[in-house]
C-alpha positions, -999 to 999 in steps of 0.1 A, spaced: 578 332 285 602 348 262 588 345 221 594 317 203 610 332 171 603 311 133 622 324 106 602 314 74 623 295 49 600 304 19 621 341 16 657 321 22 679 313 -8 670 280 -18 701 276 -41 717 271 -10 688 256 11 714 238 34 736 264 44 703 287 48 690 258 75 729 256 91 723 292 101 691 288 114 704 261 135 732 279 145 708 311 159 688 316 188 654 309 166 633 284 178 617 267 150 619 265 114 592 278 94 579 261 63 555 273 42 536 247 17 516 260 -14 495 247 -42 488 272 -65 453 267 -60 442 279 -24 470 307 -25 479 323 -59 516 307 -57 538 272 -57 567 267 -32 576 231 -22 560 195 -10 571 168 11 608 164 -7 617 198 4 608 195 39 622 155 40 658 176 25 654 202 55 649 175 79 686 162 72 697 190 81 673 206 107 684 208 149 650 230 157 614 218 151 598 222 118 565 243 117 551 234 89 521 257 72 498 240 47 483 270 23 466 241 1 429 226 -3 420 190 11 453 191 37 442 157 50 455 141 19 491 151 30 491 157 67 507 120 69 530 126 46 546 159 58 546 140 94 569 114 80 590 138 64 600 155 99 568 179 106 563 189 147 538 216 136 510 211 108 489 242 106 460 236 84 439 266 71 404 268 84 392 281 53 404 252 30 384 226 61 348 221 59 354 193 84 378 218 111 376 192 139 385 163 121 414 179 103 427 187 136 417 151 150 438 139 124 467 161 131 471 153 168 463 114 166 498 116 146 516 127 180 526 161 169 509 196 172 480 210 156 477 243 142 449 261 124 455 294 105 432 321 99 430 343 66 429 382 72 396 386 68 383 353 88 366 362 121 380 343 147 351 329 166 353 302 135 374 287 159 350 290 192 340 250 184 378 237 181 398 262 201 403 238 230 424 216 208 442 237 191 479 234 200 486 266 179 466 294 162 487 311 130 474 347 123 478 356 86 485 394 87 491 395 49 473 381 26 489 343 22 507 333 -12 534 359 -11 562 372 8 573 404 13 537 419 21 530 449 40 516 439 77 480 444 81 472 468 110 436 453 119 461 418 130 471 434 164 432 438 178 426 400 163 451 389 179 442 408 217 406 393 205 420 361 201 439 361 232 404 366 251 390 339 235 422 312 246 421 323 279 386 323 286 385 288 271 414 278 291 429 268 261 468 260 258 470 275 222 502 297 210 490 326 193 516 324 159 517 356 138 528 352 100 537 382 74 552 414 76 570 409 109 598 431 115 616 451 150 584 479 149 554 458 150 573 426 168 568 442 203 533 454 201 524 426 184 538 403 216 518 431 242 489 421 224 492 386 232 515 369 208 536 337 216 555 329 179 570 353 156 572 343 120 599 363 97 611 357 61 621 385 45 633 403 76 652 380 82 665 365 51 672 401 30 690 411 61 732 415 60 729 398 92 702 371 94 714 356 136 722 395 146 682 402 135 666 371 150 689 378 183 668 413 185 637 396 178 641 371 207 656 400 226 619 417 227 
């Protein structure tokens, strides 16, 4: 299976939020990234529900949405209605893991859980088997534009071990820093979805760099 290629809205121009999601659509990406922040789990605001309902209008690919905020099972419903396929809760920010992703999948659509750089992942040996989708922080969430973290491509061949001897269906998603040099390693290791922002949206070309992406 070829990757499945997200480019992150979050480093787009949102002046011009509709023609940003136009091209999306009009690339060989596969979903579209969204990343939600509160200021309070992650040092950093972006944009709720009335962004992502705005990008629905607009959106022909499905919408992986990313919750970087506390209590996310005040507003899992709420991004659902507003055109979510994805919800990716943070495992750090869930006392109560399996119910958070309980709630997730009882909507219809797929569960995610992400892990902060320095989370170990066998805090996901409990839940892994209903996990639809595992999102690897490899920067430190709030910002974008971080340098990739090196340690991310031995979680992830750790993390791949622990899906398959599971038999888990989970996608292993990677998030930050992802650019041509690490895309390919990082996919050897055991990779399934590549997130890009920056790389993407500072690029002259934004459909000529996720055609190489998808080309790996």
């Amino acid at each position: 299976m070829k990757s499945i290629v997200a480019p992150s809205i979050l480093a787009s121009d949102f002046a011009n939020l509709q023609r940003e999601i136009t091209m999306i659509n009009e690339s060989e990406a596969d979903w579209i990234h969204i990343d939600i922040m509160d200021g309070v789990f992650v040092p950093n605001l972006s944009m709720g529900v009335p962004v992502v309902e705005a990008v629905k209008r607009h959106a022909k690919k499905p919408m992986d949405v990313h919750l970087m905020i506390v209590n996310p099972e005040r507003y899992v419903e709420a991004f659902h209605k507003a055109g979510a396929s994805t919800i990716s809760v943070h495992v750090e920010a869930c006392p109560h893991l399996h119910r958070n992703v309980q709630q997730i999948r009882q909507l219809g659509i797929q569960a995610g859980v992400a892990l902060n750089p320095h989370t170990r992942i066998d805090a996901l040996e409990n839940v892994i088997a209903e996990i639809d989708l595992v999102c690897v922080m490899s920067v430190n969430p709030g910002f974008g534009g971080q340098k990739f973290i090196e340690q991310t491509y031995q979680k992830v061949r750790d993390l791949k071990k622990l899906i398959t001897t599971t038999g888990s269906k989970a996608l292993i998603e990677i998030d930050g820093g992802v650019n041509l040099d690490n895309a390919k390693p990082l996919l050897e290791a055991g990779a399934d979805v590549l997130v890009a922002g920056n790389f993407v949206f500072s690029s002259v070309d934004p459909k000529g760099v996720i055609r190489k992406l998808k080309a790996i």
